[in-house]
N, C-alpha and C positions, 0 to 999 in steps of 0.2 A: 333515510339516514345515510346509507351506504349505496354507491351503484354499484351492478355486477361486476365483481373481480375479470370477468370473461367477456365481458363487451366492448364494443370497438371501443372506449374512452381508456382503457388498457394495454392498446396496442402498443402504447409509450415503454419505451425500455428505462429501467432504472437503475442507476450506479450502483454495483457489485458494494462497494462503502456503505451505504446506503444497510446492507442488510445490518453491518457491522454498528452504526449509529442506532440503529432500530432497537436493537438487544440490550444495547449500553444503555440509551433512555429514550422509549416510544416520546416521551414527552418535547424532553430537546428535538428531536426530529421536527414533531406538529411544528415548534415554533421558529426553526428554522427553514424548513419547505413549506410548511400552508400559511404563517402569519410575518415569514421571511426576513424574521430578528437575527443577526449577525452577533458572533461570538465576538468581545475582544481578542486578541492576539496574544498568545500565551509563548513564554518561551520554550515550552516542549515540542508546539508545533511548529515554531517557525525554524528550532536547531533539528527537530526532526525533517525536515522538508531541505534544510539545508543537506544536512546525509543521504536523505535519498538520489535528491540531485548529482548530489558525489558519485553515489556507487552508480547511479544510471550512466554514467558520462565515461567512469571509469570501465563496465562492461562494455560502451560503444566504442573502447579506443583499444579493446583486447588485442584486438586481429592486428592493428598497425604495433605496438609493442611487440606480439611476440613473431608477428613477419620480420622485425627489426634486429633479432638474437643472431649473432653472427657465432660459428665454431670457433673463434679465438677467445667468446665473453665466458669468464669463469663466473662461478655463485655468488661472488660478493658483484659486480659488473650486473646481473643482470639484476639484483637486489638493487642495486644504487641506479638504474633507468625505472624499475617500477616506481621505487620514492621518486625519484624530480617529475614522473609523467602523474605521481597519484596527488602531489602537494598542486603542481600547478590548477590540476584539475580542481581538487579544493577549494582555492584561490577564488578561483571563476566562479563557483558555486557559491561562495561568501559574497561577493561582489555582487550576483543578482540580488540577492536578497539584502542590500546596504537597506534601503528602505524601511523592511518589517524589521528588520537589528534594531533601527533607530526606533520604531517604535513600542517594542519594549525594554529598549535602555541596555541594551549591550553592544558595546563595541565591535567592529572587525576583527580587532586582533582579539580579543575575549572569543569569540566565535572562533576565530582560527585555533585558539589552545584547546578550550571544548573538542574540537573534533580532530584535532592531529592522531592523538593516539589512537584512534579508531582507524582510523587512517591508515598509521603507520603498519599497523597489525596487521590488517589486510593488504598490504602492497609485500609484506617480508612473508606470510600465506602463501600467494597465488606466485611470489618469484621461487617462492624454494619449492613449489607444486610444479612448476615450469622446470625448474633446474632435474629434479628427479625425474621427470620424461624425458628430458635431453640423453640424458644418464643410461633409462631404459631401451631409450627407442634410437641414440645416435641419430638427431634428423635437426634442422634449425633451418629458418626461414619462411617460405610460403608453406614448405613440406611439415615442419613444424604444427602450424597453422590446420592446413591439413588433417595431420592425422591425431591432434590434439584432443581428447575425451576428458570431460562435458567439455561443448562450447557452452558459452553462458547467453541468452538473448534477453535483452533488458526492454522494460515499458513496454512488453506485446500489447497493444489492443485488442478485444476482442466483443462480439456481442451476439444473440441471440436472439430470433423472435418467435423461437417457440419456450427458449426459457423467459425472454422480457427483460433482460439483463445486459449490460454492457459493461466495460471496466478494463484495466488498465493492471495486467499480471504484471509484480514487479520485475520475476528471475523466472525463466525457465532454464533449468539444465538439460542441456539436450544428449542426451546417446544411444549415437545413428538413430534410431527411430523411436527411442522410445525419448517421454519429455516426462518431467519433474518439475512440478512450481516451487517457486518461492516466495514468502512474503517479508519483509524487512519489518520489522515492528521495534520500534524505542516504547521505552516507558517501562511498567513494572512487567515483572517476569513471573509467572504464578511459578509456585513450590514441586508441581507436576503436570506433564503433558501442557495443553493451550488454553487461555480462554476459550470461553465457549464461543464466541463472535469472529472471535481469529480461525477458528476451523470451521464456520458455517463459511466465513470470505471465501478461506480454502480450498472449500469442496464449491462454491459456485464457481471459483476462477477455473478448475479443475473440470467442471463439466462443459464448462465455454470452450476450455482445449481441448478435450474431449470431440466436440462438434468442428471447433474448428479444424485440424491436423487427423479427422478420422480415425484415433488413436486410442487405446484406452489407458486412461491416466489409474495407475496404478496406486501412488503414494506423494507427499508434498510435505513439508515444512513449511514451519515458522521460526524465521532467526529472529531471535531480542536479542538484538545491537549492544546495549545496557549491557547485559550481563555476558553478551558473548556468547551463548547458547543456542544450539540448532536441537528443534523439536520437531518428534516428527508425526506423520498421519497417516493411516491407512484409509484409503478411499475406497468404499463399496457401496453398492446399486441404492441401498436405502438415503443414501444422501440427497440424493435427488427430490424427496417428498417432501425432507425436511425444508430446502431450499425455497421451494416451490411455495408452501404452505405458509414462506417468511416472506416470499414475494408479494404474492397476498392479500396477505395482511399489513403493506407495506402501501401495495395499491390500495385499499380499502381505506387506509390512516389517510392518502393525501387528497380525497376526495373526502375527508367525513369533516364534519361540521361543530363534531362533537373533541374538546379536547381533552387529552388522554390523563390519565392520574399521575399524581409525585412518584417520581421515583423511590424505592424504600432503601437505597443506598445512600445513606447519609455521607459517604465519601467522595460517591460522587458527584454530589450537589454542593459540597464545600469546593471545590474543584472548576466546577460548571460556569464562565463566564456571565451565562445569563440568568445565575442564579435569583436576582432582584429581580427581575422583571417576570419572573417564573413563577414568584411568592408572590408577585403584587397580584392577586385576582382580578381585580375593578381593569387596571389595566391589559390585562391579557385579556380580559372578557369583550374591550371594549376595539381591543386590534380584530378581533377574531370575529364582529359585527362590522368591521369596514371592510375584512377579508371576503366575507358573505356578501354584504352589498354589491360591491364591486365585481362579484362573479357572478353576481343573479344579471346584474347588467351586460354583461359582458355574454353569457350565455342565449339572452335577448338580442 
């Protein structure tokens, strides 16, 4: 039914997301990675992917911004360079994605009003976080730059192969040697602390950085963009079993044969793109015999 979690056919590392898909619904996973059914295109994912693009692009352009503060720019001046450097950047981010806009029926400029005020919050944030160090520290330019606490490092790469993991940490806050993750998340925002999915991401991204930067990751967040909320985590040794234990059983799912049960969240199968074809038994039964086929051959 299952080949060993631990044999070479596991040496495959798998996306840090992955663990997060897994928890959400074992099921949409089987039919997205072993019988490789594609979700329609929903507007959450494609305005969410447009924000991240934003703030990735935005943390890459930190360093030329605030090398660019001159001692004559008062608080409104360097307020009004983060808006035209944060809208432009927007701009950009809407424009790759004219495509998936178009195909779920939303405009450019509809996509541009959606994400301005998010936007704008975070560029009038990090200029008046900018202007109070100036303030503190009397310093502007490379010196600025310099001696500026956190820098922010955006889209780290990282992976594993003794954890079997790879992935793509959205935010690390760096100071001097110690690092802090971050993860960006739209969508609902629970009542307390994180999803459960959002803090296993957390603590895998956290143990990647861990290995990578020799460090030990202390603590992480999760912002929900939505409501504007920064939540936080405490990272300790137990984490690691959890993660491992969700790898797993993750490797185990995309090697078995067998596919997995309904999800029992009725909310999230009204939601589920591939909800029809998820219901349709006869047909899922009958992808899931040409997926078999084709790998018994292929294995041959």
């Amino acid at each position: 039914k299952y080949l060993n979690p631990r044999s070479k056919s596991f040496l495959m590392k798998i996306s840090v997301t992955m663990l997060y898909s897994y928890l959400y619904c074992s099921r949409k996973l089987f039919l997205e990675k072993v019988l490789l059914l594609e979700e329609p295109p929903k507007e959450s994912l494609v305005m969410g992917s447009i924000r991240h693009e934003t703030y990735d692009n935005i943390n890459k352009k930190e360093e030329e911004i605030v090398t660019s503060i001159t001692k004559r720019m008062k608080a409104d001046d360097i307020n009004a360079l983060y808006k035209q450097k944060y809208l432009q950047i927007l701009r950009k981010a809407i424009a790759n994605n004219k495509k998936r806009l178009e195909e779920i029926n939303i405009s450019m400029l509809d996509a541009y009003k959606k994400s301005f005020p998010f936007i704008m919050e975070e560029s009038e944030t990090r200029s008046h976080n900018i202007f109070s160090f100036i303030e503190a520290n009397n310093v502007f330019g490379s010196e600025l730059w310099e001696k500026l606490t956190p820098k922010i490092v955006s889209e780290l790469r990282v992976e594993s192969d003794e954890l079997r993991l790879k992935g793509i940490v959205d935010q690390i806050h760096v100071y001097g040697n110690e690092y802090v993750p971050f993860e960006l998340k739209t969508g609902r925002t629970p009542q307390d602390g994180v999803w459960p999915s959002h803090r296993i991401q957390l603590a895998a991204y956290s143990l990647l950085l861990q290995e990578h930067f020799k460090k030990p990751i202390k603590e992480g967040f999760v912002v929900y963009l939505d409501t504007k909320e920064k939540r936080h985590i405490a990272i300790n040794p137990f984490m690691k079993e959890e993660v491992v234990k969700i790898v797993d059983e993750i490797t185990a799912l995309l090697e078995s044969r067998e596919l997995p049960d309904f999800c029992s969240n009725e909310n999230k199968c009204r939601k589920c793109g591939l909800k029809q074809t998820c219901y349709n038994e006869e047909e899922v039964n009958n992808l899931l015999k040409i997926r078999i086929s084709g790998k018994i051959e292929f294995e041959k």
